[in-house]
Backbone as CSV, one residue per row, in Angstrom:
resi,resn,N_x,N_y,N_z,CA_x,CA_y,CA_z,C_x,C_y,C_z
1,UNK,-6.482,-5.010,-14.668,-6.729,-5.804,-13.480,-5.730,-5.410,-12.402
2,UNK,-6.527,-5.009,-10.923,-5.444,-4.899,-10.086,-4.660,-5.955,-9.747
3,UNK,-3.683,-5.792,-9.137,-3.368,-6.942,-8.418,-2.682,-7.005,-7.243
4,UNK,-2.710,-8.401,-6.123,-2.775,-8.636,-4.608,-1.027,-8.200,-4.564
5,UNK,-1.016,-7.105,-3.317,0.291,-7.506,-2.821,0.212,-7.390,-1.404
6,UNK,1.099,-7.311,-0.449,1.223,-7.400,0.988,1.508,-5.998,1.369
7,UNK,0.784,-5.481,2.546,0.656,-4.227,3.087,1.064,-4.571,4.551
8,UNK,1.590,-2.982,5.020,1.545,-2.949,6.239,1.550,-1.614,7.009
9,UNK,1.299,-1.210,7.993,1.080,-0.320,8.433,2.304,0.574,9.053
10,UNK,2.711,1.938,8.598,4.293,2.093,9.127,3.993,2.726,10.632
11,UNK,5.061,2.291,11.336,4.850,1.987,12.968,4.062,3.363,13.379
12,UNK,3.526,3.054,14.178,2.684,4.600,14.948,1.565,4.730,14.260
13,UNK,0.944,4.146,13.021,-0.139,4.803,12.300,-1.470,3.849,12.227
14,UNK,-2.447,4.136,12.067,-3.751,3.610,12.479,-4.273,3.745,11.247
15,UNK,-4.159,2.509,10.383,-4.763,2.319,8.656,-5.776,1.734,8.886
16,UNK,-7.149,2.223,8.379,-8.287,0.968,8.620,-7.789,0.210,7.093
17,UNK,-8.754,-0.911,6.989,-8.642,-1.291,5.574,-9.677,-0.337,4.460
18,UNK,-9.900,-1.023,3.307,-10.661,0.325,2.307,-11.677,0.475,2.895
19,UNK,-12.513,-0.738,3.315,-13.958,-1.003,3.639,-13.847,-0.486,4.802
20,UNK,-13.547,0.124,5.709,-13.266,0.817,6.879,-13.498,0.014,8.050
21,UNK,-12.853,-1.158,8.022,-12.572,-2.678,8.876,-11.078,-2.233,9.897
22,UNK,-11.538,-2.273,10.807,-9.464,-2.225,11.517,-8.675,-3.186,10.630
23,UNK,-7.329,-2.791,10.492,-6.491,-3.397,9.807,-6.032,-4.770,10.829
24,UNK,-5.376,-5.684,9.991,-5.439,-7.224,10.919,-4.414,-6.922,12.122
25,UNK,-4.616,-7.756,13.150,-2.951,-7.324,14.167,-3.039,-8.812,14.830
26,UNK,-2.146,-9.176,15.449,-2.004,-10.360,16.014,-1.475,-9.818,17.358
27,UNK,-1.661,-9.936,18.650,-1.260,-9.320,19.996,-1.111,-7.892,19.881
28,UNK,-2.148,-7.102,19.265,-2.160,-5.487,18.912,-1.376,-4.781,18.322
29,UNK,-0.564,-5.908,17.557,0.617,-5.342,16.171,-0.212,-5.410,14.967
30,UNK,0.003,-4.584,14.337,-1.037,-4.954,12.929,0.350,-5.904,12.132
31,UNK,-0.275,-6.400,11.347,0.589,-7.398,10.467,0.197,-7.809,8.971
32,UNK,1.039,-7.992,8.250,0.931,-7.783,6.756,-0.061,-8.361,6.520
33,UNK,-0.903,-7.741,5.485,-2.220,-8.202,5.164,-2.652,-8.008,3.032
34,UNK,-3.044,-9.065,2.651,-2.909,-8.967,1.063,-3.969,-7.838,0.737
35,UNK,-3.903,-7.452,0.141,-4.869,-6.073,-0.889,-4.988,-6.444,-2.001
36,UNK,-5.730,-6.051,-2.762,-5.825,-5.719,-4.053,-5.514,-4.045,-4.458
37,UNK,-4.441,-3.968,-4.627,-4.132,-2.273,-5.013,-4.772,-1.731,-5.941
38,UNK,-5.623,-0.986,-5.252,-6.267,0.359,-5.288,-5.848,1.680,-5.138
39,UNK,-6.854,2.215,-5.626,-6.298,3.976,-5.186,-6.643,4.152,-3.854
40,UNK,-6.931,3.571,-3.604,-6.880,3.915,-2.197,-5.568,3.234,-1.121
41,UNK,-5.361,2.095,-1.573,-3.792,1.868,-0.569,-2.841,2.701,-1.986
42,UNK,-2.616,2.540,-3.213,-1.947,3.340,-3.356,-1.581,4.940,-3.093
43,UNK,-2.449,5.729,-2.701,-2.886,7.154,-1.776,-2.071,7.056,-0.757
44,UNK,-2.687,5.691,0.012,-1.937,5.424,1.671,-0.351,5.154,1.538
45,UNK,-0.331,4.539,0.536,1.387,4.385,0.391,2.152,5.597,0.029
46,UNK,1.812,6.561,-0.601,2.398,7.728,-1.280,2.502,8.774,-0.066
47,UNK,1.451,8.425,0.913,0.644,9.579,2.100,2.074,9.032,3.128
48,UNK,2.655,8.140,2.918,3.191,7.269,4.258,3.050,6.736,5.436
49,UNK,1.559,6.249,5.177,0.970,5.377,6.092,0.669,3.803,6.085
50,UNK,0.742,3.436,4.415,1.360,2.071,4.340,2.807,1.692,3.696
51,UNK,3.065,0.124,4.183,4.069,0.164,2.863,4.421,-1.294,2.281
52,UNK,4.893,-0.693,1.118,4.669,-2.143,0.173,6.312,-3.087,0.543
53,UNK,5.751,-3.920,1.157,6.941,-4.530,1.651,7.879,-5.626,0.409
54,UNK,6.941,-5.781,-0.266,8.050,-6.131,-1.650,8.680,-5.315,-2.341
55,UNK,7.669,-3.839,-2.459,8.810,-2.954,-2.854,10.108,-2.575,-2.323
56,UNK,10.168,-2.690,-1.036,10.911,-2.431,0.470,12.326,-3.616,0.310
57,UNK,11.918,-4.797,-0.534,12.679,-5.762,-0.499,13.652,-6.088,-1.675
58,UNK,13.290,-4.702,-2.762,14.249,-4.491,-3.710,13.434,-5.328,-5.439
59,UNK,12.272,-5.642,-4.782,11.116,-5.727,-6.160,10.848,-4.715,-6.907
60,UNK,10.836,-4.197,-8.003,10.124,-3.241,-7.775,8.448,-3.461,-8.299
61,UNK,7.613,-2.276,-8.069,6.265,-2.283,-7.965,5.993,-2.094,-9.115
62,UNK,4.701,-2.685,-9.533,4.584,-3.109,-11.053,3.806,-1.515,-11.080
63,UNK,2.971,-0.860,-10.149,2.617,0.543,-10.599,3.308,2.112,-10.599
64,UNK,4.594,1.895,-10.128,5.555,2.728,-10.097,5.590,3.312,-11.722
65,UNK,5.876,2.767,-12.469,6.239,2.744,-13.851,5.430,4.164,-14.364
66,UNK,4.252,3.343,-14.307,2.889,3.925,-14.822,2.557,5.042,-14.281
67,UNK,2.554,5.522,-12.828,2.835,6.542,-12.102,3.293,7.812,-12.961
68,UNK,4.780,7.450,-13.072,5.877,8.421,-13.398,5.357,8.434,-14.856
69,UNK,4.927,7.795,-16.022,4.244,7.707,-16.864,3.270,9.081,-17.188
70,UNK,1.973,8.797,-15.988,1.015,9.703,-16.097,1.256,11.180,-15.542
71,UNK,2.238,11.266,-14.205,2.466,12.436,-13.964,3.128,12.847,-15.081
72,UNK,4.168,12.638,-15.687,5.245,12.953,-17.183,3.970,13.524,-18.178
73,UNK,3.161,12.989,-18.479,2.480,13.032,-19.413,1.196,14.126,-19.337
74,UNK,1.234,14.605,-17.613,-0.305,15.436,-17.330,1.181,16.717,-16.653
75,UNK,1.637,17.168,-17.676,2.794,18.205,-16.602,2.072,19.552,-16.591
């Protein structure tokens, strides 16, 4: 099961959401918006066009792990 965390767009960059919706903005700032992580914001996060602001806050990300996991394991 995926699960919701908070996204955001790093300054200068133009993320639609998956469904190809403009991302949310309040006075033409985009602003954190929940996901369900996918491969597709995970892509955008790795690409450096989103970012996981709990990771940012010294959480760490419950798919990091697993990541380093599968690359280790497909060498």
């Amino acid at each position: 099961m995926n699960k919701k965390t908070k996204l955001s767009p790093v300054k200068g960059r133009l993320v639609p959401l998956e469904d190809g919706t403009p991302w949310p903005s309040k006075d033409g700032d985009p602003i954190d918006h929940e996901v369900v992580m996918t491969r597709y914001y995970r892509r955008r996060i790795r690409d450096g066009d989103l970012r996981d602001n709990k990771a940012e806050a010294g959480v760490p990300a419950d798919n990091k792990n697993r990541e380093e996991k599968t690359r280790k394991a497909g060498k």
